[in-house]
PDB file of N, CA, C and O in Angstrom, chain B, residues numbered from 101:
ATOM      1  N   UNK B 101     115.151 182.771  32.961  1.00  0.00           N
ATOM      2  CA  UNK B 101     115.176 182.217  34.290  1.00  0.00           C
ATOM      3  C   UNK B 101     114.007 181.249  34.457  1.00  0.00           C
ATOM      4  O   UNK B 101     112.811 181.476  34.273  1.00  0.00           O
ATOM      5  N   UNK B 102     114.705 179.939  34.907  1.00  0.00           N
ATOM      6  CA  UNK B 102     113.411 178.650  35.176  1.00  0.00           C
ATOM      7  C   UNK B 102     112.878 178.561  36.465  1.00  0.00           C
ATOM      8  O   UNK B 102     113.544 177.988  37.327  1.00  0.00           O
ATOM      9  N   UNK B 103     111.546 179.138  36.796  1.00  0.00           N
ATOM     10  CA  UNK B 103     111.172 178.669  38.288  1.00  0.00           C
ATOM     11  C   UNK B 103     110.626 177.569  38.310  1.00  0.00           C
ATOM     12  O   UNK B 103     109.655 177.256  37.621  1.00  0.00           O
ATOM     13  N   UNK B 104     111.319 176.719  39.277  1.00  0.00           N
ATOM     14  CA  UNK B 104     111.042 175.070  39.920  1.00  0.00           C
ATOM     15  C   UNK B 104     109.731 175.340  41.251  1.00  0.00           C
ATOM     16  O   UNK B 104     109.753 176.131  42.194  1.00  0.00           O
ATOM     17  N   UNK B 105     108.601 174.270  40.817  1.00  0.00           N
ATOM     18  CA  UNK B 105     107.682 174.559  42.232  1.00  0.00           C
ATOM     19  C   UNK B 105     108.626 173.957  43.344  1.00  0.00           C
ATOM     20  O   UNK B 105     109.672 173.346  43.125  1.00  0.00           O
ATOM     21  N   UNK B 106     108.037 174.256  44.661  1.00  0.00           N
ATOM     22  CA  UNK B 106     108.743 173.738  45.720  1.00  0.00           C
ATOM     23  C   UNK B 106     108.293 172.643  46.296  1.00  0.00           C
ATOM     24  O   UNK B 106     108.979 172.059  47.134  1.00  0.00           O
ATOM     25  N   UNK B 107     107.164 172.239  45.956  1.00  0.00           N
ATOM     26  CA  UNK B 107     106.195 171.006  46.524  1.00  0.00           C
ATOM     27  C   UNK B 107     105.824 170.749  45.556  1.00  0.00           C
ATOM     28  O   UNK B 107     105.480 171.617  44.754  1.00  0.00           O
ATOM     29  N   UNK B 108     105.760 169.240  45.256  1.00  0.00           N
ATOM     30  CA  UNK B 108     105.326 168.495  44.261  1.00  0.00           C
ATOM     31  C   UNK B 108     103.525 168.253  44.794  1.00  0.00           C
ATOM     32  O   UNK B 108     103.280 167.552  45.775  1.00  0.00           O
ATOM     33  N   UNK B 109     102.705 168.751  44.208  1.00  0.00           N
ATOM     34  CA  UNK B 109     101.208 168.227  44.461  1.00  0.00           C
ATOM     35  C   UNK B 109     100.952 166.694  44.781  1.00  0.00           C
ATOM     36  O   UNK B 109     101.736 165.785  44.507  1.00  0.00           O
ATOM     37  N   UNK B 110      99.562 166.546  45.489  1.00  0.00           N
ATOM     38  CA  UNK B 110      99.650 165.168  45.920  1.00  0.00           C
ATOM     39  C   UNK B 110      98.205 165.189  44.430  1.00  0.00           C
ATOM     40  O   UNK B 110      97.611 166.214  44.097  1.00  0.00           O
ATOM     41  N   UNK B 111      98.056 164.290  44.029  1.00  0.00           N
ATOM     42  CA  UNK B 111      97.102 163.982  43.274  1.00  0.00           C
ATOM     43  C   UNK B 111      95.967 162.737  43.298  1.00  0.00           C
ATOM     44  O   UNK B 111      96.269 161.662  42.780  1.00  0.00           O
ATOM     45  N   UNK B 112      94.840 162.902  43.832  1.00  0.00           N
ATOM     46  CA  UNK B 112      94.680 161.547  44.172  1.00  0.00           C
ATOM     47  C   UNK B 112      93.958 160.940  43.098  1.00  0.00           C
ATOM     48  O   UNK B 112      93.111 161.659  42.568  1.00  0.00           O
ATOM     49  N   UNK B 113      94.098 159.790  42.662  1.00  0.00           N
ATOM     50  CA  UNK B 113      93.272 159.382  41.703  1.00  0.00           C
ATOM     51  C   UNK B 113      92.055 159.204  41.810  1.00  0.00           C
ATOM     52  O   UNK B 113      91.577 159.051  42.934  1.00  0.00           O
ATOM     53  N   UNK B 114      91.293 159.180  40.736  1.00  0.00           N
ATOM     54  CA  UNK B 114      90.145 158.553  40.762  1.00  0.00           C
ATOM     55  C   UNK B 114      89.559 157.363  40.774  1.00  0.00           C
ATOM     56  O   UNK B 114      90.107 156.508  40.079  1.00  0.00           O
ATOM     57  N   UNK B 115      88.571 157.045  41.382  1.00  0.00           N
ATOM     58  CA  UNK B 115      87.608 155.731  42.050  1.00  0.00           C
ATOM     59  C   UNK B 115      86.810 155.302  40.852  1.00  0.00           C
ATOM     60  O   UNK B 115      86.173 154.262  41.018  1.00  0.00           O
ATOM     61  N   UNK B 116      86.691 156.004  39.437  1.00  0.00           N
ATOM     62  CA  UNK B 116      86.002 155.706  38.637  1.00  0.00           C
ATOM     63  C   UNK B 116      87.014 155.627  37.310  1.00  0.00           C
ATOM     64  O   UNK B 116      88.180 155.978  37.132  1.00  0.00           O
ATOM     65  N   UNK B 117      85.863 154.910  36.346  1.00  0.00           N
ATOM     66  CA  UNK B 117      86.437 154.780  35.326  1.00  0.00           C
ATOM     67  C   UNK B 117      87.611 154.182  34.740  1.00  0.00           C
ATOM     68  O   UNK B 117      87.740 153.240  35.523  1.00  0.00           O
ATOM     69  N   UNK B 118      88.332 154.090  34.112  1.00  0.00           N
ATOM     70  CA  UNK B 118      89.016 153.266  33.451  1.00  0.00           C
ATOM     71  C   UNK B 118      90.277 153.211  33.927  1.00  0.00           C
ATOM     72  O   UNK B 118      91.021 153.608  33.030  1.00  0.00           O
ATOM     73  N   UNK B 119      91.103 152.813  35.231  1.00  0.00           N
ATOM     74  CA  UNK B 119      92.176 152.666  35.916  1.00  0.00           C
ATOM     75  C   UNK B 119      92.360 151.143  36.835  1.00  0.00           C
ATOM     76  O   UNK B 119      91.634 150.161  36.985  1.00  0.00           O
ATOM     77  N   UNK B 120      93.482 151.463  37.249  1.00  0.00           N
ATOM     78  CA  UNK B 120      93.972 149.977  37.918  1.00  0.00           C
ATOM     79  C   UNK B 120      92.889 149.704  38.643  1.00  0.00           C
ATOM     80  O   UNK B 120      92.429 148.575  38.478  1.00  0.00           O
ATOM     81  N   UNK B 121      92.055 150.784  39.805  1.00  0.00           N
ATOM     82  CA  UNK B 121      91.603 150.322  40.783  1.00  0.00           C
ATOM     83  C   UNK B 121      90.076 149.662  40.144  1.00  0.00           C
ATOM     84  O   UNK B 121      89.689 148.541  40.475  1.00  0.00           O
ATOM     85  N   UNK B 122      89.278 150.584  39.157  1.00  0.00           N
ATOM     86  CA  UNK B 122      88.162 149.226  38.524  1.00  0.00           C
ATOM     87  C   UNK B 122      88.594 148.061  37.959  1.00  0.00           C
ATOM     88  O   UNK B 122      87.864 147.081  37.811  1.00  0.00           O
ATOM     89  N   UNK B 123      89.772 148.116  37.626  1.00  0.00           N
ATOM     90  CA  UNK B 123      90.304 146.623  36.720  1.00  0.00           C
ATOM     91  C   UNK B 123      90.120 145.607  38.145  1.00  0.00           C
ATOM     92  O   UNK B 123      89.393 144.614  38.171  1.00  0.00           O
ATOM     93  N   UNK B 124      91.139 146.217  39.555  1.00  0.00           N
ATOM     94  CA  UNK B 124      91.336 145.106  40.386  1.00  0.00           C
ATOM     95  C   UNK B 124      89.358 144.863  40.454  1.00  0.00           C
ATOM     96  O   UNK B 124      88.656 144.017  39.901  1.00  0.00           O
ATOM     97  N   UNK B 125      89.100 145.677  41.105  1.00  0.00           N
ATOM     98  CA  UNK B 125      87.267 145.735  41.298  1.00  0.00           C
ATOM     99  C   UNK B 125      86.802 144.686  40.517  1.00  0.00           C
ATOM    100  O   UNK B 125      86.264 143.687  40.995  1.00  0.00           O
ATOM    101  N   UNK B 126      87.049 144.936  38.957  1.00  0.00           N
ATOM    102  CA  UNK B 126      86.048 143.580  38.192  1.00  0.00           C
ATOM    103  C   UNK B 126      87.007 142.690  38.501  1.00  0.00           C
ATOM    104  O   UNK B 126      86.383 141.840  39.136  1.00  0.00           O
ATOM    105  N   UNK B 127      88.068 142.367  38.457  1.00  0.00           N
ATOM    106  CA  UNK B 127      88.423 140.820  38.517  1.00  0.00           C
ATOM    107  C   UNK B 127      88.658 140.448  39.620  1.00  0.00           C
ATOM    108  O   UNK B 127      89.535 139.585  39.670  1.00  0.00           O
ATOM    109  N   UNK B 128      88.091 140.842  40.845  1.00  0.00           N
ATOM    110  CA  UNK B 128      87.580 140.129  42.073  1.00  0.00           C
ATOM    111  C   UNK B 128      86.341 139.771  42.301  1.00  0.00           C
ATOM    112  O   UNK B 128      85.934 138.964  43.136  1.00  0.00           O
ATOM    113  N   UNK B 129      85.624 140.521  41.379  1.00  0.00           N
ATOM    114  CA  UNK B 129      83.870 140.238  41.319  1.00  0.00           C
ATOM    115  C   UNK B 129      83.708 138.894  40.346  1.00  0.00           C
ATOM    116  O   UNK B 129      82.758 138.155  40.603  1.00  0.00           O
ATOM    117  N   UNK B 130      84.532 138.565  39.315  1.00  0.00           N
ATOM    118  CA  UNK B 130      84.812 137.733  38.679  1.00  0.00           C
ATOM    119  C   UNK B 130      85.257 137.117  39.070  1.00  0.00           C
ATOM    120  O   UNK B 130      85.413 136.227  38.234  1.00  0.00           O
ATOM    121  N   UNK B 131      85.885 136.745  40.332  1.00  0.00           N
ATOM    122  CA  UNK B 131      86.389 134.869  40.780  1.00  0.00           C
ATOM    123  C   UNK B 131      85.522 134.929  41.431  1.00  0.00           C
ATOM    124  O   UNK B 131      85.116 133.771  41.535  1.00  0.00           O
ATOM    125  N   UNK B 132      84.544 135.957  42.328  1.00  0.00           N
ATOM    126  CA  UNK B 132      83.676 135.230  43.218  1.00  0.00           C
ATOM    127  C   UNK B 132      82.765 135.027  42.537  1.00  0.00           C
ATOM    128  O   UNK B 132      82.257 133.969  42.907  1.00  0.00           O
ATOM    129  N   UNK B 133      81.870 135.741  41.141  1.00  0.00           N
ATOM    130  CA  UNK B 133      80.982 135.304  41.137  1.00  0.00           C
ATOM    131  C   UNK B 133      81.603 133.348  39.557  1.00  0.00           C
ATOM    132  O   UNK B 133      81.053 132.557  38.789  1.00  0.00           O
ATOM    133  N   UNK B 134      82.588 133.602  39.933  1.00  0.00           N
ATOM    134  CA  UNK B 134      83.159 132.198  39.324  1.00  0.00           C
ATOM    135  C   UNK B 134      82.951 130.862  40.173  1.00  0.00           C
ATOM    136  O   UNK B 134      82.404 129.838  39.763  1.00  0.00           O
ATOM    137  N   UNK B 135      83.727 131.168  41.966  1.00  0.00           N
ATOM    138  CA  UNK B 135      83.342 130.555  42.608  1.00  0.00           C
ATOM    139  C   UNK B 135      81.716 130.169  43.138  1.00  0.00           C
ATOM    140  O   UNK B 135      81.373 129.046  43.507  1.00  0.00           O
ATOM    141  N   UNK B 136      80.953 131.206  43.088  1.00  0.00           N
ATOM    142  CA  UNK B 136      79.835 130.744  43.318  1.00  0.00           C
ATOM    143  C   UNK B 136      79.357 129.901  42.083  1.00  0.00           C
ATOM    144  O   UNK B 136      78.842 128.819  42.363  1.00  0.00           O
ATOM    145  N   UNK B 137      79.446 130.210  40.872  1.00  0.00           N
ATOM    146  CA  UNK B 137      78.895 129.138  39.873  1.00  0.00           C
ATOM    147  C   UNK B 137      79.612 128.008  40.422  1.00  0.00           C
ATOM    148  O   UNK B 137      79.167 127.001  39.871  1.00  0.00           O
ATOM    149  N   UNK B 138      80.496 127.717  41.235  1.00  0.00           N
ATOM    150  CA  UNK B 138      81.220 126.204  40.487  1.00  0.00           C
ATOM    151  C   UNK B 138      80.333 125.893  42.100  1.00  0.00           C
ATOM    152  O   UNK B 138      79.516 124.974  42.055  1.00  0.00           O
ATOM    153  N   UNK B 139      80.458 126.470  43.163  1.00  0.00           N
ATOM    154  CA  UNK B 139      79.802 125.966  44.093  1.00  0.00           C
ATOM    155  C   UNK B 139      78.270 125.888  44.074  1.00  0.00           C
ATOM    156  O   UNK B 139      78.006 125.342  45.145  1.00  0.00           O
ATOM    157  N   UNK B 140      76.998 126.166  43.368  1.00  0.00           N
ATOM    158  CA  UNK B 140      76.431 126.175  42.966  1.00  0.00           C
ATOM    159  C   UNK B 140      75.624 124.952  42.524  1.00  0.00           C
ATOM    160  O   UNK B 140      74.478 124.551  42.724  1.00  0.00           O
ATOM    161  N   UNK B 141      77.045 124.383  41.615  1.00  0.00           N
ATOM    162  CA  UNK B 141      76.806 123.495  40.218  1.00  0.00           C
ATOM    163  C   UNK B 141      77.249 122.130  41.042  1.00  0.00           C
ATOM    164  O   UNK B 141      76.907 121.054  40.551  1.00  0.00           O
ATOM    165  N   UNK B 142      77.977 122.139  42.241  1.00  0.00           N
ATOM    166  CA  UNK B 142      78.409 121.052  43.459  1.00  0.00           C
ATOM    167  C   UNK B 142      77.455 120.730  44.192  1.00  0.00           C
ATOM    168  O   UNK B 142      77.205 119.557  44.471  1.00  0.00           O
ATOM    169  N   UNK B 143      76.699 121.859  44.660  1.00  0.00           N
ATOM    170  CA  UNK B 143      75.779 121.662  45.441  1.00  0.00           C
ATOM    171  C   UNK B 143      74.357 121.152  44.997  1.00  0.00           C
ATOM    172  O   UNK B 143      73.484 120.618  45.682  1.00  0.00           O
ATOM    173  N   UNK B 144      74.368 121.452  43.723  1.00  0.00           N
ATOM    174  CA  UNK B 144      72.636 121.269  42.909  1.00  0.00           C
ATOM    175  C   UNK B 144      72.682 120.017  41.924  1.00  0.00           C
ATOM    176  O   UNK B 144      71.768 119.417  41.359  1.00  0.00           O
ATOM    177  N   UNK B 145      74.583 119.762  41.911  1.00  0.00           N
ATOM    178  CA  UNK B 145      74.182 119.151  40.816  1.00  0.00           C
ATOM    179  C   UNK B 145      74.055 119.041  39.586  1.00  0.00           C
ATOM    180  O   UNK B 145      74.336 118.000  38.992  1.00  0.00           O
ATOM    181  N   UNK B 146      73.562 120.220  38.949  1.00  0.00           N
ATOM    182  CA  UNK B 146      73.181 120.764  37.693  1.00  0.00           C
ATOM    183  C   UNK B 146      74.196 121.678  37.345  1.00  0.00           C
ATOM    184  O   UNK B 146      75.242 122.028  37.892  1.00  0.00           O
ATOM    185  N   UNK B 147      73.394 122.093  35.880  1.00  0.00           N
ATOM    186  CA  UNK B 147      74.788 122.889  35.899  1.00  0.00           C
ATOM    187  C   UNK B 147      73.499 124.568  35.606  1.00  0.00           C
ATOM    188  O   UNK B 147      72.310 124.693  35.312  1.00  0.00           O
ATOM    189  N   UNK B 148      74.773 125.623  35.941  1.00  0.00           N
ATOM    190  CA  UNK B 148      73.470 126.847  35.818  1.00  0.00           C
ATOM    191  C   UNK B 148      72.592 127.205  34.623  1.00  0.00           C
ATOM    192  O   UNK B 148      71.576 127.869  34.827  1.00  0.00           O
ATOM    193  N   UNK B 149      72.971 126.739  33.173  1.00  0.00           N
ATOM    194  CA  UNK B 149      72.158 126.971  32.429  1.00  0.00           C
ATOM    195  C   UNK B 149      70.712 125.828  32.157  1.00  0.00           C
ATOM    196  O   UNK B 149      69.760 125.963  31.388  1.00  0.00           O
ATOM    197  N   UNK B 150      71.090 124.539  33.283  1.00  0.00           N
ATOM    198  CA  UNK B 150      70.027 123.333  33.300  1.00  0.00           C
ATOM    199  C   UNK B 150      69.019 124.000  34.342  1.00  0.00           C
ATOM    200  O   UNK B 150      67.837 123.704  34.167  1.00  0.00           O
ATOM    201  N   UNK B 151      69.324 124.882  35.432  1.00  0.00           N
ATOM    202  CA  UNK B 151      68.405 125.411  36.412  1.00  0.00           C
ATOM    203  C   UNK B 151      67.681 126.903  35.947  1.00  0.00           C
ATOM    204  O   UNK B 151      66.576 127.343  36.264  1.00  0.00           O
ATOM    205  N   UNK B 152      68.609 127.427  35.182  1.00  0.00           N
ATOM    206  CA  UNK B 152      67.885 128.362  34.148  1.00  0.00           C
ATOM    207  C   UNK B 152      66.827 127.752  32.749  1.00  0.00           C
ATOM    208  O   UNK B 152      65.939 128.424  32.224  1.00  0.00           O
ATOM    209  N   UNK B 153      66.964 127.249  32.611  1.00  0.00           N
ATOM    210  CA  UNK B 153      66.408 126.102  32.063  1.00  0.00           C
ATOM    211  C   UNK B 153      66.103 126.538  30.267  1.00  0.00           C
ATOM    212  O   UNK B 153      65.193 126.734  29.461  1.00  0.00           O
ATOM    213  N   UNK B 154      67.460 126.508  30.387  1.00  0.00           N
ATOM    214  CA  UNK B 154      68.423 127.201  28.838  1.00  0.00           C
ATOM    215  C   UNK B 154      68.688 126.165  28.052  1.00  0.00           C
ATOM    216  O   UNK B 154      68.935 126.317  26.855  1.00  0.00           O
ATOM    217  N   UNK B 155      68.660 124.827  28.731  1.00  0.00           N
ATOM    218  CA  UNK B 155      68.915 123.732  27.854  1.00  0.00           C
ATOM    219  C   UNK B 155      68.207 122.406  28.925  1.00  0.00           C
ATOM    220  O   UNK B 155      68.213 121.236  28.544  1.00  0.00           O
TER     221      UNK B 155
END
């Protein structure tokens, strides 16, 4: 004889580590901090490794 549960558990995921929700996390931190380089490099002129003064 097979007993079936009657309620399926709610499970909530986790906020850490290696899932959809850090993937979305870095690649929104990654266009802004994209957009700020390009706005940056509009506004100064330069480019960020000439104001770091990397080259």
């Amino acid at each position: 004889m097979k007993t079936e549960p009657s309620v399926t558990p709610m499970i909530d995921r986790p906020k850490s580590g290696f899932n959809d929700y850090a993937e979305r996390i870095n690649g929104r931190a990654a266009m802004l901090g994209f957009v700020a380089l390009v706005l940056f490099e509009l506004v100064t002129g330069q480019a960020i490794v000439t104001w770091l003064g990397l080259r």
